[in-house]
Structures are given as structure tokens and as C-alpha cells.
N, C-alpha and C positions, 0 to 999 in steps of 0.2 A: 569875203568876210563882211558881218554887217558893222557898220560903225559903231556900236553896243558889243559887239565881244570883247572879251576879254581873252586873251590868252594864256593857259596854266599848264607849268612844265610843273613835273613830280622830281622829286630827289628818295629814293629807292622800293624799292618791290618786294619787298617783304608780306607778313599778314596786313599791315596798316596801309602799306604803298598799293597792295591788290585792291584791298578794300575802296580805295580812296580812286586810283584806277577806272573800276567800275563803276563809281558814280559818276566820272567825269565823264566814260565814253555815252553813258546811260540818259546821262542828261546835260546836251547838249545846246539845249537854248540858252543862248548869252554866254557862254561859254567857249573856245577852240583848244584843246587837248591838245600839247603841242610833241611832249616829249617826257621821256623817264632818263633819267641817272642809273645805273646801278654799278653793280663793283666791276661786270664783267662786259657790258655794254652789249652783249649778244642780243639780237631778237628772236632768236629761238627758242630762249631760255623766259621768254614771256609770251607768251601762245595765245594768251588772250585779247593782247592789244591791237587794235586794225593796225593794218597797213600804214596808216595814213599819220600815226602817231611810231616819232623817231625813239631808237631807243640807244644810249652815248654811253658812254667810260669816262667822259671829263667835264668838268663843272665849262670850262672855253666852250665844249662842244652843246650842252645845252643851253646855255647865253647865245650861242650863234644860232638858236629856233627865234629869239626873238619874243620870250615869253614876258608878259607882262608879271607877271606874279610866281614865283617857284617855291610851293608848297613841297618842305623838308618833310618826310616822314620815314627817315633812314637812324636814331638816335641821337644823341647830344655828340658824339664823337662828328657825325655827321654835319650838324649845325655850327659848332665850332670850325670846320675846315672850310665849309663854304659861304656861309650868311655871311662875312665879313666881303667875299668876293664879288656875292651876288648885290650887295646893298652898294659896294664903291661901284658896280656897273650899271647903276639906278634901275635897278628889278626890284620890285615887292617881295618880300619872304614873308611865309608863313611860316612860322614855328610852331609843330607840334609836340617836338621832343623840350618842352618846355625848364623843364631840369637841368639843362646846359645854361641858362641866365643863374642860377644861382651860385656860377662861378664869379669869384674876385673878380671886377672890373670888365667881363665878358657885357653885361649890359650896355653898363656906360660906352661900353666901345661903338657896340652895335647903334646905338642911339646917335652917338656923333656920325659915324658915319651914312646913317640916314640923312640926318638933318644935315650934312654937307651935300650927299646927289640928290636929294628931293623925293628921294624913294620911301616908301614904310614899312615898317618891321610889326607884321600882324601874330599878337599872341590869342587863340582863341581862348573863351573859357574852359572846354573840354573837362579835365581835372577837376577844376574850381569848382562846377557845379556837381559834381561829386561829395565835393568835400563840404559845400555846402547843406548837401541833401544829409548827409551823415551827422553836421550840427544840429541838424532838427530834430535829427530821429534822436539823438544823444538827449535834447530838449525831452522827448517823448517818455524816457526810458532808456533807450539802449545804452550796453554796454559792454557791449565787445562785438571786434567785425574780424571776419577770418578773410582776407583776399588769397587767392591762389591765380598763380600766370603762369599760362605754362608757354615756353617758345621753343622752335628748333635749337641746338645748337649754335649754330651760325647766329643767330640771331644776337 
């Protein structure tokens, strides 16, 4: 490993988890893909991952890859069960499912427990510059937006 990687485990496999997956195996400079989460921890049931990337059933078992950073992209149910885990273990989260901080005192928590192991809790814009580009066009004119999402079940 070069002393410049970083190493980033995924928390679940979903459309968001495949997608984010694929970028990580894709590009690999500064980067070490370490590991996924998901509900059933099979590797069969993810076809696309190398070898070389583990795939676990429990938040213990991906902390014991040794990831520097564990990028959530399983929901706010998800972020809630284990950011609290992964920040008192001094791992970095990223949070995608961003909607779960707008829970009563979920923030605050997560923040003190950053700031006690020295870890950080990274929220991307993603959303925001959505909802920014959407103020503009509102500036422009617009006035009305139809979003449609469609997900499996399970999802």
C-alpha cells in the first residue's frame, strides 16, 4: 500500500452502494477498497466485487478491514445504527443518507463523538447543490418540478 492511500469500506449494495462500488474498484489511485456491509454479508450475492474486496454482515466485522473512512450509503436507518459506532472507533463516515441528521439531537451526538476520538463526520453536498440549482432556475422563472424515484422494494 502506498503511504497516500486511503482506505474506504462501503456500508451497503444497493443502486447507490453498486454505483459508489464501481467507482471505487474503477479508480483506484490513492484509494484501497477495503470492504462492503450489507444485510446478508454473502459474496455471491455481489458478483461484481473482486476478490480482493471482503464483503461482512456486521459493522465489528468491517472496523476489523481497518478502513480509514466508511462511506454509509444503506439509508438514514443505516446511519443511525452505525455512525455512532463507526465515529467512537475513530473511523471517518461519510454520510450520504443525509436526512437522518435532521433527527432531534442525532447531530449533536455525532459531532461530540467525533470531536472526542479525533475522527470526522463528512456530510457531502450532493442534495444541496440540487436544491441549489433549483433556487436559481425558481430566480429564472420556474415553477413547479415533478421528481419521480423509483426503488425496489427492499429498498
Amino acid at each position: 500500500m502506498n503511504t497516500h492511500d486511503i482506505t474506504v469500506a462501503v456500508i451497503g449494495y444497493g443502486a447507490i452502494g453498486q454505483a459508489l462500488c464501481a467507482q471505487l474498484i474503477a479508480n483506484t489511485q490513492g484509494t484501497r477498497f477495503v470492504g462492503v456491509l450489507t444485510r446478508s454479508g454473502q459474496k455471491q450475492l455481489c458478483p461484481d466485487l473482486p476478490s480482493s474486496v471482503a464483503v461482512v454482515a456486521s459493522i465489528d466485522e468491517l472496523i476489523s478491514l481497518g478502513p480509514d473512512i466508511v462511506v454509509e450509503a444503506a439509508g438514514q436507518d443505516a446511519l443511525v445504527a452505525f455512525a455512532p459506532v463507526l465515529l467512537d472507533a475513530r473511523k471517518d463516515v461519510m454520510a450520504i443518507s443525509t436526512g437522518a441528521l435532521a433527527r432531534p439531537g442525532f447531530l449533536d451526538d455525532l459531532l461530540a463523538r467525533a470531536r472526542h476520538s479525533g475522527a470526522r463526520l463528512v456530510v457531502p453536498a450532493g442534495a444541496i447543490a440540487g436544491l441549489d440549482g433549483l433556487g436559481a432556475h425558481r430566480i429564472a422563472g420556474l415553477t413547479s418540478v415533478v421528481y419521480t424515484s423509483v426503488k425496489p422494494p427492499i429498498a
